[in-house]
N, C-alpha and C positions, 0 to 999 in steps of 0.2 A: 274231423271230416276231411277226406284227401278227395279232392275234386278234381277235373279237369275244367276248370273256367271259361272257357274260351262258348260255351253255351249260355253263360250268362252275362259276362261281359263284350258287352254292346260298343257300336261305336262311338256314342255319347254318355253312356249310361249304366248300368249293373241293373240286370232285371230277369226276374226267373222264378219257381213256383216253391213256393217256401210251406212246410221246410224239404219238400225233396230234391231239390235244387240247389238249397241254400240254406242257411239257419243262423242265431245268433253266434255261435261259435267263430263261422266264419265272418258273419259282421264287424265281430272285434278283430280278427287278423286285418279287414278292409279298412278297417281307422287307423290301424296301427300304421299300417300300409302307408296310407295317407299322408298322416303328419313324415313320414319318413321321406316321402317323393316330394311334397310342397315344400320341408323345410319348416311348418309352420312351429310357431311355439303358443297358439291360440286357435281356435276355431270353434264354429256356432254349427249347430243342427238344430234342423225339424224334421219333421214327420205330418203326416196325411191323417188319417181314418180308419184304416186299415184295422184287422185285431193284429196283425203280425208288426205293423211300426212302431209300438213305445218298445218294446222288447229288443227289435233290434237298432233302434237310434242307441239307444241303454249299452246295448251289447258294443257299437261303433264306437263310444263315447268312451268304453272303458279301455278300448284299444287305445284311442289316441290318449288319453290319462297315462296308459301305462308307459307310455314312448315321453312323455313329457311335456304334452300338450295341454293348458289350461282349457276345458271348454264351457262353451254356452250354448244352453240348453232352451230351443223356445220353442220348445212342446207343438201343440196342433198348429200347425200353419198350411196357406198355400203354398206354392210353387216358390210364387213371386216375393210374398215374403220373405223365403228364406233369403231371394237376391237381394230384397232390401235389407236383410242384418247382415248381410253381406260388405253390402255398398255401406250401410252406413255405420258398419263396426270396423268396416276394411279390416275382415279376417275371411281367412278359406271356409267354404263353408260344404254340410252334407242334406241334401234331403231325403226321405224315406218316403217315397212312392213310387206305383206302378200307372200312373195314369189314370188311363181308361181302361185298364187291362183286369179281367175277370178277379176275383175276391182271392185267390188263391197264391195269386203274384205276388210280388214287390219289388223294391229298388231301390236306388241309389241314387240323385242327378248329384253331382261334385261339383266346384266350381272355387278359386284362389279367391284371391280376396279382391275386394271389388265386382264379385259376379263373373267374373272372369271363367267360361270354361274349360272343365276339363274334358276331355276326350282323348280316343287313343292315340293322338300323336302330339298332346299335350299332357301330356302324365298317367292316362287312365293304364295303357301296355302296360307299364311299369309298375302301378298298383296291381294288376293280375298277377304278374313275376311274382312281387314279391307276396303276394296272398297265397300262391299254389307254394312259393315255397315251403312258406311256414306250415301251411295245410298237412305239409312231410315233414317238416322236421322240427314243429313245438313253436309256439310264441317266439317272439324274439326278446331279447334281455330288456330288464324294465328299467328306466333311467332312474339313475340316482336321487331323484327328488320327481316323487311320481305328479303331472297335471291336477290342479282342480275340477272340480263337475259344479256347475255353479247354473241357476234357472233365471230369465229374464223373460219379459213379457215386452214384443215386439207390438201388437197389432195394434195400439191406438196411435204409436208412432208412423207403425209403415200407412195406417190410414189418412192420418193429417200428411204426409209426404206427399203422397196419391194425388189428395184434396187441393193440396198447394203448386201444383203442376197444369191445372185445368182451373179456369174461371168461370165458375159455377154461380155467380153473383145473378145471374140475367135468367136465371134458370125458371119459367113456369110449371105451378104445378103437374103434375103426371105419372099418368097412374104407370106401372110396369108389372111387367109380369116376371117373376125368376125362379127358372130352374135349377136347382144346384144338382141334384140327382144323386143326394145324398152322400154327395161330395164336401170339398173344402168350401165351395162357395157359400155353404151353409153357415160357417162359422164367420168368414169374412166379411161378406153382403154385409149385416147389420151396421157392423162397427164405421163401414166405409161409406157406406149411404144416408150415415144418422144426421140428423139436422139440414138434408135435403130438401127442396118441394114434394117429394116423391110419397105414393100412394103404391108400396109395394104388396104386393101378392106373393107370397112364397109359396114355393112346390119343392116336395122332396129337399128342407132345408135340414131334417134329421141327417145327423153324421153317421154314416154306415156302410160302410169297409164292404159289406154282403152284395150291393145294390139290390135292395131287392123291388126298385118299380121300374127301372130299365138301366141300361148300361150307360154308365159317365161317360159319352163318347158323341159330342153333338154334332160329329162331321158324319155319321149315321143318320141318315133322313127318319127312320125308325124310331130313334132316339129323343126327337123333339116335337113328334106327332104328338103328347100331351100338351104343352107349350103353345104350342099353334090353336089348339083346342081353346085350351083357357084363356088366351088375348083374346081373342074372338068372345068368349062369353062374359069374359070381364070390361069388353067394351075396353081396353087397355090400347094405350098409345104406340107399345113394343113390348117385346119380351128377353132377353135374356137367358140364355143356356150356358152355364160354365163345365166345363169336363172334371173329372176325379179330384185332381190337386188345384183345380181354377187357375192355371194360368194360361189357359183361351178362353175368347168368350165369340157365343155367337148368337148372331139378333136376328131376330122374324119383327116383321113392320104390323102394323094396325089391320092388316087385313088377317094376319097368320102365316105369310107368306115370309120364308128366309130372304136375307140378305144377304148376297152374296159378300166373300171376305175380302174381295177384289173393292168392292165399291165400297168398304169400311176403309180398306187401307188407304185409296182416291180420298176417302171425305179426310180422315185424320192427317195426311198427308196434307191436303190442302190450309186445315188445322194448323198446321204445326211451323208449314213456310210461311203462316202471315206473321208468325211470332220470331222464326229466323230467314227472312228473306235470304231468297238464293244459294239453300240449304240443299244438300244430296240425300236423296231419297232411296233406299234400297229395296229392290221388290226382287221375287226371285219370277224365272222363267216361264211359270204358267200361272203365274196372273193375268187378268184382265190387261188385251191394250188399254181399256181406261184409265189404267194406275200410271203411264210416263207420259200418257197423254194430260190428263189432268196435272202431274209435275208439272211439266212444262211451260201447260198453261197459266198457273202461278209460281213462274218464276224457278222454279226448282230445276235441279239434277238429275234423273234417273237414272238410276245404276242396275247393271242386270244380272242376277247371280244364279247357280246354282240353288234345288231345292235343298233345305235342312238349315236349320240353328244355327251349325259351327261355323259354316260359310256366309251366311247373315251377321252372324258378330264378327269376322273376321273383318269381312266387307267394311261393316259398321265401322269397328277400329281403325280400320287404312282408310279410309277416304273423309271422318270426322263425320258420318253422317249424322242426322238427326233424327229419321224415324225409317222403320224397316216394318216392313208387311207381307207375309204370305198367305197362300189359297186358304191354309188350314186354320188359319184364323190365330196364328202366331203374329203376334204386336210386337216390336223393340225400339224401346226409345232410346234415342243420346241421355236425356237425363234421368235416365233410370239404368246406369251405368251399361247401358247397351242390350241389356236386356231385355227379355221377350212379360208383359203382363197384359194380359186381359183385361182389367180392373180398368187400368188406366184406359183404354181404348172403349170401356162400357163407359167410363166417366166424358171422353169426346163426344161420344155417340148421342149422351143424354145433355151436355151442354148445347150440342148444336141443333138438338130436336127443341131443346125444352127456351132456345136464344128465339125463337120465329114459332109463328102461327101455324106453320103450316103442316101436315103429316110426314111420318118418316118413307113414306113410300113416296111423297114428293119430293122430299128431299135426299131421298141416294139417286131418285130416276136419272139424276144431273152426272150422279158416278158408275152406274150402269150400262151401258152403252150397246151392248153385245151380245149376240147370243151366246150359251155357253152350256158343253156334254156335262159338265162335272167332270169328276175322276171316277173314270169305269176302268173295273180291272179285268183280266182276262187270264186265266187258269193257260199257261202254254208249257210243253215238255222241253223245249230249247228255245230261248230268250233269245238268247243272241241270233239263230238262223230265221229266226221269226221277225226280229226287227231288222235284218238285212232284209228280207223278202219286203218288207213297206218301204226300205230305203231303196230297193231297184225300183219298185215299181213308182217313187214320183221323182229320182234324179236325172235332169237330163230335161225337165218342162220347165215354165214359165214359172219357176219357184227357189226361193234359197231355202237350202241347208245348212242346220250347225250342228256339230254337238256338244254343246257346253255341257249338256247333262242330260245324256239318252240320244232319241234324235228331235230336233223340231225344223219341222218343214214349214215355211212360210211363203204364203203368196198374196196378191191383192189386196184378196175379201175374206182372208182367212187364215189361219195355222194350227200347225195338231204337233202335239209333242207326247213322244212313244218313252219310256221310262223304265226300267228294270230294278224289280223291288230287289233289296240287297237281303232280303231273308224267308225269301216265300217264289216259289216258282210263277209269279205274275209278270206281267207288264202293264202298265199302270198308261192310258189316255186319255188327254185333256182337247177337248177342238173347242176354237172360239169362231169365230162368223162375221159378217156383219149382218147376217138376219137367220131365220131359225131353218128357214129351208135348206141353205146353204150348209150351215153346219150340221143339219141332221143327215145330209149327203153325203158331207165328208166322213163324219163320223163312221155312218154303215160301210163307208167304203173300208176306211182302216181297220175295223172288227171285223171284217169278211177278210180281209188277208192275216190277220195278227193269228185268229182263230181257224184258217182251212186247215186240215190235216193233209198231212205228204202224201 
């Protein structure tokens, strides 16, 4: 199969519609690839749910065997799993999912040893090179003494890991509600929640690649409109939504009402500086002011990044942070070698509900502060003249500007940050407030300019 790549390899990632996009053939060139640009002489993969991941991890594994890579094999895992056979085999590792991304997908997350990612200006360009070459001109020579393929069972380990991170001892019982959505969190939940207080309700814990009760994707308000239902009828304390491979998780309180990720990352944050005082916190750009407000107020750093992963562990690395949080319900810990797990941040969520009497909607009101649009996107033919048109029209008032990443305009009682998706003709806005009027003003203002026609 002679491809041109550059459609499937992502800037974090390998992800495309298999097999017309991509197939096992070329999975083995991308292993091969791999061990070739890391140097590795070892490395572990998993796989999601999907019907297309055991075929192609299989297919990746026999790449990197043929280069002379020993590897390990740990079958259905999450996300985060695989960072934790990572972290804890300190070997490069590969995952096989697509996310949230409909049943016909799949992919690749990469990462060196220790969770360490890859991306394209950390080795991923150079796995494309060399996958398109081969794609033209045959496998590459197989090393004189081909790798092992050898199978290891991670998950009661990466669960006691989890478990041993969070003090779970003070925990009351409580009931939860969990979404998996036919996701990884179906597999995971049990093993990691076993021997808890917890009264769990499972939804859509069956593993299936198809989704067929909704799409693994809980930053879709659509998406968790079951969830919200069943707290509510189960009388349940919270709920729990994990996306495709579970390594985000997102909570709705006792009413059925979401929690925002802003006032997850403020509580876990708060969490995490009582156990490292005066620890640097990483949030990116359109989070909640609550999240360097609440730093601050215990003792903490705030650090302000760019949206995305690679710039969150980047961050993470140069400054020794301890915990990182974005909108999208991306968690990273220092001791989860920098990376991003859900799990663990369900496991804060349910220590700090299950530590007090009191409800989860009382206790984030503390890290909520604000009002807040969401992220609303908007279909525009020219990105760029469109968010110069909202950058004239508020430079020059009673407001700063930056652009770390898009534009964001701040003033007083409020800020909006305009955004350019890197693969879909949107622009992506976020407006925060300090009450709902206010930000419902701003907001219609910068959608009446983002969206006028010339």
């Amino acid at each position: 199969m002679t491809a041109d790549l550059s459609q499937i390899v992502k800037a974090y990632d390998v992800r495309g519609v298999v097999p017309d996009q991509w197939d096992e053939d070329l999975a083995e060139l991308f292993g091969a690839a791999f061990v070739r640009v890391t140097a590795a002489d070892a490395i572990v993969i998993g796989h999601d749910m999907r019907p297309s991941s055991p075929g192609l991890a299989d297919a990746f594994a026999r790449g990197a065997a043929r280069l002379g890579a020993d590897v390990t094999l740990i079958g259905l895992c999450s996300t985060d799993q695989l960072y934790f056979a990572s972290g804890s085999l300190g070997l490069p590792g590969a995952m096989f999912t697509a996310s949230h991304n409909p049943a016909q997908y799949n992919g690749i997350k990469m990462c060196r040893a220790g969770a360490a990612p890859v991306g394209q200006d950390t080795g991923l360009a150079e796995i494309r090179e060399l996958a398109e070459q081969w794609s033209e001109t045959g496998a590459p020579e197989a090393a004189a003494t081909p790798g092992t393929i050898t199978e290891q069972d991670t998950l009661a380990d990466y669960a006691a890991y989890l478990k041993a991170l969070v003090d779970l001892t003070a925990i009351r019982p409580l009931k939860v509600v969990v979404d998996a959505g036919n996701g990884m969190g179906g597999h995971t939940v049990p093993t990691v929640f076993e021997g808890l207080p917890l009264d769990v309700v499972p939804m859509y814990f069956e593993l299936d690649g198809t989704f067929p009760n909704h799409e693994a994707n809980p930053l879709d308000p659509k998406n968790i409109v079951d969830l919200q239902a069943r707290v509510l009828a189960e009388g349940a304390h919270l709920g729990l939504a994990f996306d495709g491979d579970a390594d985000r998780c997102f909570v709705v309180d006792e009413r059925g009402e979401p929690v925002s990720p802003s006032a997850i990352t403020a509580l876990v944050a708060a969490r995490e500086l009582a156990k490292h005082p005066g620890g640097t916190i990483i949030h990116n750009l359109i989070t909640s002011w609550s999240v360097p407000e609440v730093v601050r107020e215990n003792g903490g750093e705030p650090v302000r990044t760019r949206v995305g992963h690679s710039f969150i562990k980047e961050e993470m690395a140069k400054t020794g942070a301890i915990f990182g949080g974005e909108h999208s319900a991306h968690y990273y810990f220092k001791d989860f070698w920098n990376a991003d797990t859900g799990m663990l941040a369900a496991l804060h969520v349910l220590a700090a509900l299950g530590g007090q009497e009191g409800s989860l909607s009382d206790l984030v009101s503390a890290y909520d502060r604000y009002a807040s649009s969401g992220e609303i996107n908007s279909t525009v033919a020219d990105q760029t003249a469109s968010a110069a048109k909202v950058r004239a029209a508020y430079e020059g008032g009673d407001v700063t500007l930056d652009e770390l990443d898009g534009l964001t305009v701040t003033a007083q009682d409020w800020w909006f940050n305009l955004r350019a998706s890197n693969t879909e003709p949107l622009l992506r806005l976020n407006v925060e407030a300090r009450d709902e009027t206010t930000m419902a003003k701003i907001r219609d203002e910068v959608l009446a300019l983002v969206r006028a026609t010339d």
